[in-house]
N, CA, C and O atoms as CSV, one atom per row, in Angstrom:
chain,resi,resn,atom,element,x,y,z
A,1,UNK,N,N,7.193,-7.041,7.079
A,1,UNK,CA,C,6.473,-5.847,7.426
A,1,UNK,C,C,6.077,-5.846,8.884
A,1,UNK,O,O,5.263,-5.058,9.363
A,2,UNK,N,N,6.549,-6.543,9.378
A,2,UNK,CA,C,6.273,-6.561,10.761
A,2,UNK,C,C,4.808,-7.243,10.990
A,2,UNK,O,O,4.374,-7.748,9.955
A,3,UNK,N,N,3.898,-7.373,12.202
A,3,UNK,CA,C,2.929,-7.752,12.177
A,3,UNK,C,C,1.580,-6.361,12.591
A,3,UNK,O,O,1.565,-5.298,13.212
A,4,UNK,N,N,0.708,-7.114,11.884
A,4,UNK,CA,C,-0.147,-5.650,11.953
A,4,UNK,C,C,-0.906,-5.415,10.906
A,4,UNK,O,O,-1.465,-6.253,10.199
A,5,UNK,N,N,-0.931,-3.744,10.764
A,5,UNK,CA,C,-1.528,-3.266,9.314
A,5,UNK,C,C,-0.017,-3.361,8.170
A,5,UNK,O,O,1.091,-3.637,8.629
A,6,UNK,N,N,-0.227,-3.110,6.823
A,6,UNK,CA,C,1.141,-3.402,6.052
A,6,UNK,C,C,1.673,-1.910,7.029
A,6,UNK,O,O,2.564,-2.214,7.822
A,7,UNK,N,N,1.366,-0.772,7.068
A,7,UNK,CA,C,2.172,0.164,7.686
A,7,UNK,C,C,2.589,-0.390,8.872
A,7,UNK,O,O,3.781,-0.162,9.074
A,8,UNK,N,N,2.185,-0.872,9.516
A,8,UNK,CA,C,2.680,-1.317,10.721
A,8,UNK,C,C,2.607,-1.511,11.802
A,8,UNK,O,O,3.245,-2.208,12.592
A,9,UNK,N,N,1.458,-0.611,11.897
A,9,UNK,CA,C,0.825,-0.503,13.427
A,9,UNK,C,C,-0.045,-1.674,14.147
A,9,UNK,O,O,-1.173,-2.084,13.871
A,10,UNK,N,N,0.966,-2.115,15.274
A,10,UNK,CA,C,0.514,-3.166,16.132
A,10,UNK,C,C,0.001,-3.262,17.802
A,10,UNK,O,O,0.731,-3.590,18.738
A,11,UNK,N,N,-1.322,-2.916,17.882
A,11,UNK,CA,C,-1.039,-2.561,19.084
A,11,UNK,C,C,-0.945,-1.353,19.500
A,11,UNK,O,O,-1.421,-1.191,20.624
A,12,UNK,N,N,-0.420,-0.264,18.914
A,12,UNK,CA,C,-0.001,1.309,19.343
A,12,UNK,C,C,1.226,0.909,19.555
A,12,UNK,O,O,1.776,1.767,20.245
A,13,UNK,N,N,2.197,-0.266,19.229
A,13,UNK,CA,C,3.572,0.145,18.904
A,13,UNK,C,C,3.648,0.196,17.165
A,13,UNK,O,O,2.746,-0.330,16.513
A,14,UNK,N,N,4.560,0.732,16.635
A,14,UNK,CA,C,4.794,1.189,14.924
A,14,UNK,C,C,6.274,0.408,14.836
A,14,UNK,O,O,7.404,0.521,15.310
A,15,UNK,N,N,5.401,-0.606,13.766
A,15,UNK,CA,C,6.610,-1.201,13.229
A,15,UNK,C,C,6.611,-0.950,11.904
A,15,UNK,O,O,5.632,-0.817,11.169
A,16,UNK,N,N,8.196,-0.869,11.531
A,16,UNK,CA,C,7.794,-1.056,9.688
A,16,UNK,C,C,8.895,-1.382,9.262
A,16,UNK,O,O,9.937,-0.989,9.786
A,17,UNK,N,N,8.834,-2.449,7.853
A,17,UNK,CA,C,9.585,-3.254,7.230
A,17,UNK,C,C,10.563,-2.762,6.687
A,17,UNK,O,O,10.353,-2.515,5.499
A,18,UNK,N,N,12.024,-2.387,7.212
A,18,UNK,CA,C,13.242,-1.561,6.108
A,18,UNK,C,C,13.214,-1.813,4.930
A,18,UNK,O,O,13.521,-1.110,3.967
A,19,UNK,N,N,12.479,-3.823,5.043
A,19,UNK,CA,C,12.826,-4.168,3.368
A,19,UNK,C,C,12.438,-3.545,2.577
A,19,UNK,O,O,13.053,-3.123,1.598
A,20,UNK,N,N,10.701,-3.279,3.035
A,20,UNK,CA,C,9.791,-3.002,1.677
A,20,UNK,C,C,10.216,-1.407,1.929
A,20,UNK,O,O,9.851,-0.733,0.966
A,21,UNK,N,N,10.768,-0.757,2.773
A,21,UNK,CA,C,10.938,0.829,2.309
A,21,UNK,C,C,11.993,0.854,1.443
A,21,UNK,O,O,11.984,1.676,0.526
A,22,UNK,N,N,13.001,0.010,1.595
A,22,UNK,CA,C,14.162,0.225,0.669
A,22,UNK,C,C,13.529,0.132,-0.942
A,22,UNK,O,O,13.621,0.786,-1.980
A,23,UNK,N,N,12.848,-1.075,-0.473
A,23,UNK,CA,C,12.383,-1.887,-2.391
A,23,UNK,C,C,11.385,-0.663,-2.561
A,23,UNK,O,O,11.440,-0.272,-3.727
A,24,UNK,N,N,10.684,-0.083,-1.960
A,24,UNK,CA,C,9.876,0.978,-2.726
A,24,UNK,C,C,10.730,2.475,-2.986
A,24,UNK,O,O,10.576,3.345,-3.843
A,25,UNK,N,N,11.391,2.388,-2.201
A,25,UNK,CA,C,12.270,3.592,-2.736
A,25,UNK,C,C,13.331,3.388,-3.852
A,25,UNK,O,O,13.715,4.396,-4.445
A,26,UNK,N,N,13.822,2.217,-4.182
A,26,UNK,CA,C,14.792,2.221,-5.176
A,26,UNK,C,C,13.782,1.721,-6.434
A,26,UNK,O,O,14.398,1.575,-7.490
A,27,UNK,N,N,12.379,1.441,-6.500
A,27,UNK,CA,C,11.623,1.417,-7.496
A,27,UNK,C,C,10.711,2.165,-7.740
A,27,UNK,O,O,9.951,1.863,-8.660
A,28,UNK,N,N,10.468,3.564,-6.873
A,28,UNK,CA,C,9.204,3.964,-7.117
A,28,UNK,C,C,9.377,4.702,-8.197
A,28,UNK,O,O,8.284,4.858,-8.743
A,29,UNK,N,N,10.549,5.428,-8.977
A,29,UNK,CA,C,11.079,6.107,-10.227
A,29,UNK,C,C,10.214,7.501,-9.992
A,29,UNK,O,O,10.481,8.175,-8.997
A,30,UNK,N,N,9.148,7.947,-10.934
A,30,UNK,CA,C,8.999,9.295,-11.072
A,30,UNK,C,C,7.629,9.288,-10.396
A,30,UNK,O,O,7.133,10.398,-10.205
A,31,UNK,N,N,6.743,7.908,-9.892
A,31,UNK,CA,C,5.780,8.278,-9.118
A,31,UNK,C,C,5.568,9.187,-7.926
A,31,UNK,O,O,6.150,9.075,-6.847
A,32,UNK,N,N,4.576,10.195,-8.279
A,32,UNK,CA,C,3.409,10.442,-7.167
A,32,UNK,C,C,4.253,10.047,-5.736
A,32,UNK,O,O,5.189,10.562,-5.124
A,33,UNK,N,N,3.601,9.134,-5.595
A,33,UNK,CA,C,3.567,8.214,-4.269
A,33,UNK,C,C,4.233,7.057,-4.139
A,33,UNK,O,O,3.967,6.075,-4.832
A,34,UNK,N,N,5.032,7.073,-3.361
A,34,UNK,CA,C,5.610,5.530,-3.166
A,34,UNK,C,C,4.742,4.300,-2.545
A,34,UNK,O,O,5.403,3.299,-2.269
A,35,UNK,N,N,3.586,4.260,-2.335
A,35,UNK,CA,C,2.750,2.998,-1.783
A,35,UNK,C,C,1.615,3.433,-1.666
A,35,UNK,O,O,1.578,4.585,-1.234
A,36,UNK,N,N,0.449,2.865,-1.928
A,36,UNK,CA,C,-1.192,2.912,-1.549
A,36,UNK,C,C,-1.261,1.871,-0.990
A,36,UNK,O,O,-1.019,0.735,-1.398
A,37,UNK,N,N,-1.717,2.365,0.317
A,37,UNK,CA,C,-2.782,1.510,1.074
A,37,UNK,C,C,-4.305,1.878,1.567
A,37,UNK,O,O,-4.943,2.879,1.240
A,38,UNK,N,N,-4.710,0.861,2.400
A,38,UNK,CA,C,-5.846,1.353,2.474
A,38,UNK,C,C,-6.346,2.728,3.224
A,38,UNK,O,O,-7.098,3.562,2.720
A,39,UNK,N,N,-5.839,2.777,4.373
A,39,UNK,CA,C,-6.068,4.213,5.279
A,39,UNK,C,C,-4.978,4.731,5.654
A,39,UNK,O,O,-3.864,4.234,5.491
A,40,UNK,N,N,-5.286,5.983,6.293
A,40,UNK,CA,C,-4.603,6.789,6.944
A,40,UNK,C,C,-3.414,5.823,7.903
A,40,UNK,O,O,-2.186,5.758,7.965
A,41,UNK,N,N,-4.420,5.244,8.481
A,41,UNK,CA,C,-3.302,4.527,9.484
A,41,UNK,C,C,-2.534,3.827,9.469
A,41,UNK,O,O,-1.525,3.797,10.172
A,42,UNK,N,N,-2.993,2.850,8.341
A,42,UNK,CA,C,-1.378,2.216,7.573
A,42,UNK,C,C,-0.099,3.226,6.889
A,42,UNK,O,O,1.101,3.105,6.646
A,43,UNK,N,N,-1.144,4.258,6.754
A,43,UNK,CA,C,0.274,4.902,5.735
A,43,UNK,C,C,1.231,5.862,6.749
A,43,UNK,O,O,2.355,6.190,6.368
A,44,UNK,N,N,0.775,6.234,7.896
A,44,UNK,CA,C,1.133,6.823,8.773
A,44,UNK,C,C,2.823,6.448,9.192
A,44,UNK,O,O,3.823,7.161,9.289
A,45,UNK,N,N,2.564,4.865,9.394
A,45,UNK,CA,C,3.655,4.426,10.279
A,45,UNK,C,C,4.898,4.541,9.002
A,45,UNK,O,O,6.061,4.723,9.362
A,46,UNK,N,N,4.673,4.461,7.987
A,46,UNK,CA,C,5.414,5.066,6.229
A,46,UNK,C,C,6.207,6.061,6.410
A,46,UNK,O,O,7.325,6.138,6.918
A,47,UNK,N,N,5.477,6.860,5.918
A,47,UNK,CA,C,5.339,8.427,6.563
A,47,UNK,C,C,6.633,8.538,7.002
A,47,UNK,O,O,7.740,8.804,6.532
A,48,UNK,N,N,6.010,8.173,8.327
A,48,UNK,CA,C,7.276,8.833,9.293
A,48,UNK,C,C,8.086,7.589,9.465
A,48,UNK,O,O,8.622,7.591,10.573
A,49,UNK,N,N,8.278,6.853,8.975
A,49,UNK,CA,C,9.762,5.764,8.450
A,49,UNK,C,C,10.533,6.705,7.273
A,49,UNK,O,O,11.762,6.663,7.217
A,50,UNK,N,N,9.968,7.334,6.579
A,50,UNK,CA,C,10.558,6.925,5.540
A,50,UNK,C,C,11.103,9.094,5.349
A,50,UNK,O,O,11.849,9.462,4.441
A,51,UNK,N,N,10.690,9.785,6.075
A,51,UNK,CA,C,11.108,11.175,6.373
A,51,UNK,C,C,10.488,11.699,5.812
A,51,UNK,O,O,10.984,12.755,5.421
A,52,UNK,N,N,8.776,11.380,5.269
A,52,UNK,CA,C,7.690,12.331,4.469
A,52,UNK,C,C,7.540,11.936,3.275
A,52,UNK,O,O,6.677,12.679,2.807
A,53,UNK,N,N,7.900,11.127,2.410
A,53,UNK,CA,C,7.848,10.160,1.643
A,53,UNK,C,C,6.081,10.035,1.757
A,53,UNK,O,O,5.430,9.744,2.761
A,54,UNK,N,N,5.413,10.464,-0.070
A,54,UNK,CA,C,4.226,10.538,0.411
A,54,UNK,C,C,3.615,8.986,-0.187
A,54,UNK,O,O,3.990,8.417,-1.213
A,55,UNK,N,N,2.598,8.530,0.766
A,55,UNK,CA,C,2.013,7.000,0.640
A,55,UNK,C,C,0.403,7.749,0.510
A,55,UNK,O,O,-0.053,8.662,1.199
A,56,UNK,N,N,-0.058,7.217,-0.302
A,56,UNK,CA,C,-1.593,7.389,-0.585
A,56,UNK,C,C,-2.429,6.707,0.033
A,56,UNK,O,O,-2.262,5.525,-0.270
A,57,UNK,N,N,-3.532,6.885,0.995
A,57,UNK,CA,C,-4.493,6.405,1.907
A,57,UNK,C,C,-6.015,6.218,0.811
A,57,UNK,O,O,-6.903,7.021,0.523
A,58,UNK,N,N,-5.846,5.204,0.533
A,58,UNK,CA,C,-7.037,4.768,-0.958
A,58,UNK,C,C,-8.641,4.884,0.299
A,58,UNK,O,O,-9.688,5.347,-0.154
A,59,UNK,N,N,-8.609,4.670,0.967
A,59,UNK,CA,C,-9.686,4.994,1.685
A,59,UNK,C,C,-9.847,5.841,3.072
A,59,UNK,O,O,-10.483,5.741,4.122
A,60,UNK,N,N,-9.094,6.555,2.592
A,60,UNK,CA,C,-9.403,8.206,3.463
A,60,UNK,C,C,-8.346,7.504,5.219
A,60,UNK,O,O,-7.428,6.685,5.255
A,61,UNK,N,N,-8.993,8.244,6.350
A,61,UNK,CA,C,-8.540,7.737,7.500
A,61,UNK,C,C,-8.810,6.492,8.101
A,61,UNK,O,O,-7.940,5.752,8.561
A,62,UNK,N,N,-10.136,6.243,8.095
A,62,UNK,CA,C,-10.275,4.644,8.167
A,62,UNK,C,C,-10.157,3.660,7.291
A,62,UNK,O,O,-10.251,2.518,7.740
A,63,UNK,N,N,-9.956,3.818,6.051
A,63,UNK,CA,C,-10.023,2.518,5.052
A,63,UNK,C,C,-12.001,2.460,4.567
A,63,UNK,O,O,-12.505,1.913,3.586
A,64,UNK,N,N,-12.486,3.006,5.353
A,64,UNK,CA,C,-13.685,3.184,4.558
A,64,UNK,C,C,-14.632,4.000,3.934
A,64,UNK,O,O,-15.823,3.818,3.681
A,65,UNK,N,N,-13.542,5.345,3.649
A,65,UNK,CA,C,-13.915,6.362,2.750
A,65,UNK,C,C,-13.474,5.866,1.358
A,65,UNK,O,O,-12.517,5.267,0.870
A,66,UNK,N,N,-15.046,6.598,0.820
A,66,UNK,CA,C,-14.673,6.329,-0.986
A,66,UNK,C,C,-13.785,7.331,-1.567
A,66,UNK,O,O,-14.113,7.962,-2.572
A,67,UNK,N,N,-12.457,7.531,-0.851
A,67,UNK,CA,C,-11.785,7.961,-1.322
A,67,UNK,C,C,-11.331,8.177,-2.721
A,67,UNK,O,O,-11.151,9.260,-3.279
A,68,UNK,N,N,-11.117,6.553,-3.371
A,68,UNK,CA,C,-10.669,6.013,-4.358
A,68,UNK,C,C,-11.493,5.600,-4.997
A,68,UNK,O,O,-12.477,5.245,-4.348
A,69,UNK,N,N,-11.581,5.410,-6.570
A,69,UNK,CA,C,-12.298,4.557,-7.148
A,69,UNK,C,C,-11.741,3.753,-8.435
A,69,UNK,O,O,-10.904,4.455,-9.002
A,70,UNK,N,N,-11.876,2.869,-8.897
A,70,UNK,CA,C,-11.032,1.956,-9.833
A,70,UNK,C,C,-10.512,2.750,-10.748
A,70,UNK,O,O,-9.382,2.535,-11.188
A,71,UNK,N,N,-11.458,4.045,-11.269
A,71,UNK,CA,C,-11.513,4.587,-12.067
A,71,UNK,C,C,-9.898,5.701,-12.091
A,71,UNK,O,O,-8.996,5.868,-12.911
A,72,UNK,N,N,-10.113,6.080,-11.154
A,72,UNK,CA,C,-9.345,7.104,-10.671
A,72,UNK,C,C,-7.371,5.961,-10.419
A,72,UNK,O,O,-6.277,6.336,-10.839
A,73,UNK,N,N,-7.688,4.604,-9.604
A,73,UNK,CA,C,-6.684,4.131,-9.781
A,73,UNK,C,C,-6.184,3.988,-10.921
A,73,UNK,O,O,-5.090,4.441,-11.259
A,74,UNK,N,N,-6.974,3.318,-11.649
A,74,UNK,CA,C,-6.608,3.519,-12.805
A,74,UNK,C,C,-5.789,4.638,-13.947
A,74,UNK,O,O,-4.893,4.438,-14.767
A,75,UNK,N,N,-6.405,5.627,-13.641
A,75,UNK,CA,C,-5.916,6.314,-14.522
A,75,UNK,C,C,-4.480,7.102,-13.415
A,75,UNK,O,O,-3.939,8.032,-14.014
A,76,UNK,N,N,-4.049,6.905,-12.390
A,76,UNK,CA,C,-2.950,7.251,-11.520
A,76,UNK,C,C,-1.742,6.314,-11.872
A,76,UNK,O,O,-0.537,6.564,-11.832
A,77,UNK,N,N,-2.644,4.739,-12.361
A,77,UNK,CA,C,-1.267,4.125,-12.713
A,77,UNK,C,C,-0.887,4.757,-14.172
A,77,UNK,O,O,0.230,5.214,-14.410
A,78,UNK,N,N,-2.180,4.718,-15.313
A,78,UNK,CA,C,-1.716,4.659,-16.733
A,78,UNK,C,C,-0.806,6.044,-16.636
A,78,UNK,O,O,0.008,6.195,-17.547
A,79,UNK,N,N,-0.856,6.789,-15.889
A,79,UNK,CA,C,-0.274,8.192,-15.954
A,79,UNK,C,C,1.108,8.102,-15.348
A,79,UNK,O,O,1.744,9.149,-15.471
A,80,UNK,N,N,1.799,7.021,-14.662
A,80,UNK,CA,C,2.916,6.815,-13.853
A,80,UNK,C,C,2.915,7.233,-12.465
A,80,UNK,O,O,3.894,7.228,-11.718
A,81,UNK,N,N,1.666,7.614,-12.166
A,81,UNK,CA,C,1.677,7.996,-10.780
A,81,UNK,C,C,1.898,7.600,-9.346
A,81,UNK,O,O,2.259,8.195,-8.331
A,82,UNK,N,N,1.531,6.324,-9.656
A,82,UNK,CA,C,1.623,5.212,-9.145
A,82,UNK,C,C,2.152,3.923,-9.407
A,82,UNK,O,O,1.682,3.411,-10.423
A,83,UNK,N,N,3.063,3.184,-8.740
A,83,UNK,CA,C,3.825,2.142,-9.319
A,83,UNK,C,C,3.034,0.635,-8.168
A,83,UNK,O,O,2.464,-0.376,-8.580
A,84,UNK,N,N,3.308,1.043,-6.717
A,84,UNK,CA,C,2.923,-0.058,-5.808
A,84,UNK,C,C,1.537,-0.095,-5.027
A,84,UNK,O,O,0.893,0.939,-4.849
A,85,UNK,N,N,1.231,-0.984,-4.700
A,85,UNK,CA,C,-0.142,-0.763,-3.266
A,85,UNK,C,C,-0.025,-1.923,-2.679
A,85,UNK,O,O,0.172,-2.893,-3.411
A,86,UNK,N,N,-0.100,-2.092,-1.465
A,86,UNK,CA,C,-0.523,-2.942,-0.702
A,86,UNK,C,C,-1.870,-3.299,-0.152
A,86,UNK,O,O,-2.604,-2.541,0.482
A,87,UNK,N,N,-2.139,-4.729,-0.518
A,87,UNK,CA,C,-3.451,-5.450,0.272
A,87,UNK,C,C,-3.576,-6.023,1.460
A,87,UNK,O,O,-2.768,-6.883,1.810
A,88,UNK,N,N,-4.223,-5.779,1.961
A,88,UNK,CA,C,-3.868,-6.238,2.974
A,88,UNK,C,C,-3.997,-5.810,4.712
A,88,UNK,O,O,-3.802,-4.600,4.830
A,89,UNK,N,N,-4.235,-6.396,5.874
A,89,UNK,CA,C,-3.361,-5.795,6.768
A,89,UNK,C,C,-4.678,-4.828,7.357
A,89,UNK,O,O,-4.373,-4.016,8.230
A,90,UNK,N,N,-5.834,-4.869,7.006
A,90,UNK,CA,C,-7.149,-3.687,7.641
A,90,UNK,C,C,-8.019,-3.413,6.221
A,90,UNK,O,O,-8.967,-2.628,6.225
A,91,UNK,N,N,-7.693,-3.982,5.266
A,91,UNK,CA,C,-8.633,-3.449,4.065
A,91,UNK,C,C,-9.746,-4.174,4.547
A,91,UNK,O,O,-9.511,-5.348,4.834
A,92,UNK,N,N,-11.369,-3.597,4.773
A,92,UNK,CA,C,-11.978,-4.871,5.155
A,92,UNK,C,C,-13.418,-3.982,4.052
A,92,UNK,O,O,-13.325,-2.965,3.364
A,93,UNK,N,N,-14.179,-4.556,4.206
A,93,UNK,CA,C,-15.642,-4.122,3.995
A,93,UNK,C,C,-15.689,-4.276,2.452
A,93,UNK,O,O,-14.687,-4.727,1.897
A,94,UNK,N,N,-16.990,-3.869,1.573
A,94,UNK,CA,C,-16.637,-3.941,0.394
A,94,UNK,C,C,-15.880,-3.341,-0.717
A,94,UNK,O,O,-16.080,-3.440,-1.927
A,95,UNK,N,N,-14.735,-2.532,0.101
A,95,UNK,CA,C,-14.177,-1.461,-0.601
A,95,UNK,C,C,-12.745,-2.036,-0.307
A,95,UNK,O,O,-11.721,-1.546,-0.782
A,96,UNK,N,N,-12.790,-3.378,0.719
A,96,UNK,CA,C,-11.650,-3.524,0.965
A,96,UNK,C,C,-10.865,-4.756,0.354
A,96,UNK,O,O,-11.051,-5.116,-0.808
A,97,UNK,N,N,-9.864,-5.457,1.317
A,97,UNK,CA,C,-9.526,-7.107,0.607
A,97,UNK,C,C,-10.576,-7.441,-0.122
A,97,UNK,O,O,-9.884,-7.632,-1.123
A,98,UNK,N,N,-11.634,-7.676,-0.491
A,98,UNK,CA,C,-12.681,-8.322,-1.575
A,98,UNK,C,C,-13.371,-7.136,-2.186
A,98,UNK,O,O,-14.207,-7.555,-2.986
A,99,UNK,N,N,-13.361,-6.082,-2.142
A,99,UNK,CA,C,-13.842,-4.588,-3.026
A,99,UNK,C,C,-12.795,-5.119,-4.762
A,99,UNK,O,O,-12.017,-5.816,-5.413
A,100,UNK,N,N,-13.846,-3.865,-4.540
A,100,UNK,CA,C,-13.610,-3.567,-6.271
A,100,UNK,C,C,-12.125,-3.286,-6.447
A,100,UNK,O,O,-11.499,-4.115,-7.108
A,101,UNK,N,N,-11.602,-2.454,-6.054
A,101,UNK,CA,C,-10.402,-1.740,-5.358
A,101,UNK,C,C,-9.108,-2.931,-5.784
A,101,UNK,O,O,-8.353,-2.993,-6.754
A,102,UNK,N,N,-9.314,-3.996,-4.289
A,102,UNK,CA,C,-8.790,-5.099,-4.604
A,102,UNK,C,C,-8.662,-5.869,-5.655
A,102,UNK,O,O,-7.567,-6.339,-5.966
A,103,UNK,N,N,-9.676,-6.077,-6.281
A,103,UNK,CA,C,-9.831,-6.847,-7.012
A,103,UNK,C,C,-9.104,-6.433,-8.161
A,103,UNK,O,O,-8.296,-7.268,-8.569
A,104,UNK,N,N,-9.170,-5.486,-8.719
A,104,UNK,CA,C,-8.731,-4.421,-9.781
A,104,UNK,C,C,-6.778,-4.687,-9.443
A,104,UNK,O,O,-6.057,-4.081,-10.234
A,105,UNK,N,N,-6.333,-5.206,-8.770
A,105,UNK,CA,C,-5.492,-4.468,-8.172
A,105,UNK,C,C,-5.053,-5.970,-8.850
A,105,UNK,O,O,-4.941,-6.217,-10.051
A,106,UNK,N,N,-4.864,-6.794,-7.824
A,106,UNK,CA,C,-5.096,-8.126,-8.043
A,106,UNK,C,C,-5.322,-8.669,-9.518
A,106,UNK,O,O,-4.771,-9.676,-9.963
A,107,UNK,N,N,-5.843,-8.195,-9.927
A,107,UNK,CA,C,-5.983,-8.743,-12.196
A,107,UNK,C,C,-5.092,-8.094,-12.833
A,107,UNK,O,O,-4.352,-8.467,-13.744
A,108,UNK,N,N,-5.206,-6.924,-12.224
A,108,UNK,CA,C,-3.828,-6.136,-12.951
A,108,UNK,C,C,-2.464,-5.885,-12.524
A,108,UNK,O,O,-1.810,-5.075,-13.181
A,109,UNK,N,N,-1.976,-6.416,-11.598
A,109,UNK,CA,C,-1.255,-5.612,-10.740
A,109,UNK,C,C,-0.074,-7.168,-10.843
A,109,UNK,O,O,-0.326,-8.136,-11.560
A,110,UNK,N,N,0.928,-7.071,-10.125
A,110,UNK,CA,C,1.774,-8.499,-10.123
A,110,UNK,C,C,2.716,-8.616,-8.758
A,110,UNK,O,O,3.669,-7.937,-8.378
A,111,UNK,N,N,1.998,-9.845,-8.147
A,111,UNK,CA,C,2.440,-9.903,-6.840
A,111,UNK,C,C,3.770,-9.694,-6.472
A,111,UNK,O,O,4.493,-10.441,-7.130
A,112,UNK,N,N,4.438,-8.940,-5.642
A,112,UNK,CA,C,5.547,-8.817,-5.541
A,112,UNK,C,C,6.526,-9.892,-4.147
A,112,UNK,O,O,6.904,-9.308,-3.131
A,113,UNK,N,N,6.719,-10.955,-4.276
A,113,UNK,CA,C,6.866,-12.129,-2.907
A,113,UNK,C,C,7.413,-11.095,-2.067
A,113,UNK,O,O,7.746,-10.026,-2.579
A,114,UNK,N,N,7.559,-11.325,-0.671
A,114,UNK,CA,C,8.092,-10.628,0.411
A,114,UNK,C,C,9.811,-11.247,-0.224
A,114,UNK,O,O,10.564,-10.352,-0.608
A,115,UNK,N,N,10.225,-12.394,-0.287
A,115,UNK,CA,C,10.976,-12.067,-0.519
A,115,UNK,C,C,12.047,-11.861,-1.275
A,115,UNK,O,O,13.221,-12.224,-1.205
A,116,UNK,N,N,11.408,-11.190,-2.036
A,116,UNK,CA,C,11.997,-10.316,-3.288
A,116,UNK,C,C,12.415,-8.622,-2.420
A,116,UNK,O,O,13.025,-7.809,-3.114
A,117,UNK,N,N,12.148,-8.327,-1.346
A,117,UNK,CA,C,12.583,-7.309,-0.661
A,117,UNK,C,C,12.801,-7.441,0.494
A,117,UNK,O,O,12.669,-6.476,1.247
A,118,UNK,N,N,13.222,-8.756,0.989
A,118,UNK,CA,C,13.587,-8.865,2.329
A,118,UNK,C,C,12.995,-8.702,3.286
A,118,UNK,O,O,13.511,-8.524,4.389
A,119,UNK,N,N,11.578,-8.737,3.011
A,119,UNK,CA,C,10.402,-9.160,4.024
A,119,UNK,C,C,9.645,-10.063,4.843
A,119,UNK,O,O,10.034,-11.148,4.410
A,120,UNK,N,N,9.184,-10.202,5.345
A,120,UNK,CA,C,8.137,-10.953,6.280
A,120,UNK,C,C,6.894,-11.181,5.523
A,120,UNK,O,O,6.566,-12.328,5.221
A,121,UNK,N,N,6.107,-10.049,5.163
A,121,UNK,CA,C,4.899,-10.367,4.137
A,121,UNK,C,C,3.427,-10.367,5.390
A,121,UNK,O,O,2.235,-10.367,5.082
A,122,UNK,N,N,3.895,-10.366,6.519
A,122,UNK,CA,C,2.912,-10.824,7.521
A,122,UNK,C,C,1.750,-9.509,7.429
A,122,UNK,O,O,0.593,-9.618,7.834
A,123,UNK,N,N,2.349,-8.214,6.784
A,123,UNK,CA,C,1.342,-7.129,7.537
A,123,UNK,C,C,0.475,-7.346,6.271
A,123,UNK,O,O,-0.681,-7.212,6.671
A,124,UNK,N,N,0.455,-7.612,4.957
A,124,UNK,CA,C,0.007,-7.494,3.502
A,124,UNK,C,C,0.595,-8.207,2.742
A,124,UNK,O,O,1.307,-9.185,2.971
A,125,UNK,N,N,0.247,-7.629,1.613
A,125,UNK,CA,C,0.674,-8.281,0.176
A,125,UNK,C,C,0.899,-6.881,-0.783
A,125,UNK,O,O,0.075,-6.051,-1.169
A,126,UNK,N,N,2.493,-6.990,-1.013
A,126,UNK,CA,C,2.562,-5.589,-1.976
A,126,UNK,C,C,2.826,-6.139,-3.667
A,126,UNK,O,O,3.598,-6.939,-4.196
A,127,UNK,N,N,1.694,-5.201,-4.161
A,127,UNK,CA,C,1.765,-5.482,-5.881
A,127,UNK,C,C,1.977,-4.336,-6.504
A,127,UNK,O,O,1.595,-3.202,-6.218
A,128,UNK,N,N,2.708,-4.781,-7.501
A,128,UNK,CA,C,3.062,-3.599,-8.498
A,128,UNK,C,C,2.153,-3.828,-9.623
A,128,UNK,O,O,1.668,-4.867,-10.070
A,129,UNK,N,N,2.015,-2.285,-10.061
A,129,UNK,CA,C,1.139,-2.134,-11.172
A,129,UNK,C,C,2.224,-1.706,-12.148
A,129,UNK,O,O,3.424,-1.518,-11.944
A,130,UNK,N,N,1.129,-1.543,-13.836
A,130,UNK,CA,C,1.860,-1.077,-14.687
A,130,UNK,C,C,2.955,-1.687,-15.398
A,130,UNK,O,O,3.584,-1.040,-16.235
């Protein structure tokens, strides 16, 4: 994933991992969204990798809007809405890497190794739910 946030952004240059766009596009099936992360700004550098391909920002533009809540993840995966998210990479505060959010994610969710998609792994950690 390059180094950075998992989207990519290093610095104000935008990097992003072909691997994990390929592996989320040939698995995301009938979901919603192909990836949750934490903010706007990780999902950004996505975005526009991937030609509008929509990625869900679980905590608004900075990562520290209560955008999201377990509750709500929850019921996005049981519904198929959601298949992946990434940890990682700017999640910070209690909503973030150690939030509820995380954590939830993490008990339920099943680590996916970088390389199982031809990654680096450096920006996050991507898990699949469901």
């Amino acid at each position: 994933m390059g180094t950075g946030t998992p989207g990519g952004v290093d610095g104000g240059r935008t990097t992003v991992d072909a691997g994990l766009v390929g592996y989320l596009r040939r698995n995301r099936g009938d979901a919603d969204w192909l990836v949750a992360v934490s903010s706007s700004r990780e999902a950004s550098p996505l975005i526009l990798a991937t030609g509008g391909e929509p990625v869900l920002a679980m905590g608004g533009f900075s990562g520290s809007d209560p955008a999201m809540t377990v509750a709500k993840l929850q019921r996005y995966v049981a519904a198929g809405r959601l298949k992946y998210v990434v940890l990682g990479g700017g999640m910070g505060g209690s909503r973030g890497q150690d939030g509820e959010l995380a954590t939830w994610v993490r008990s339920h969710g099943t680590e996916v190794p970088a390389s199982e998609y031809g990654g680096t792994g450096t920006g996050g950690t991507l898990y699949r739910l469901g």
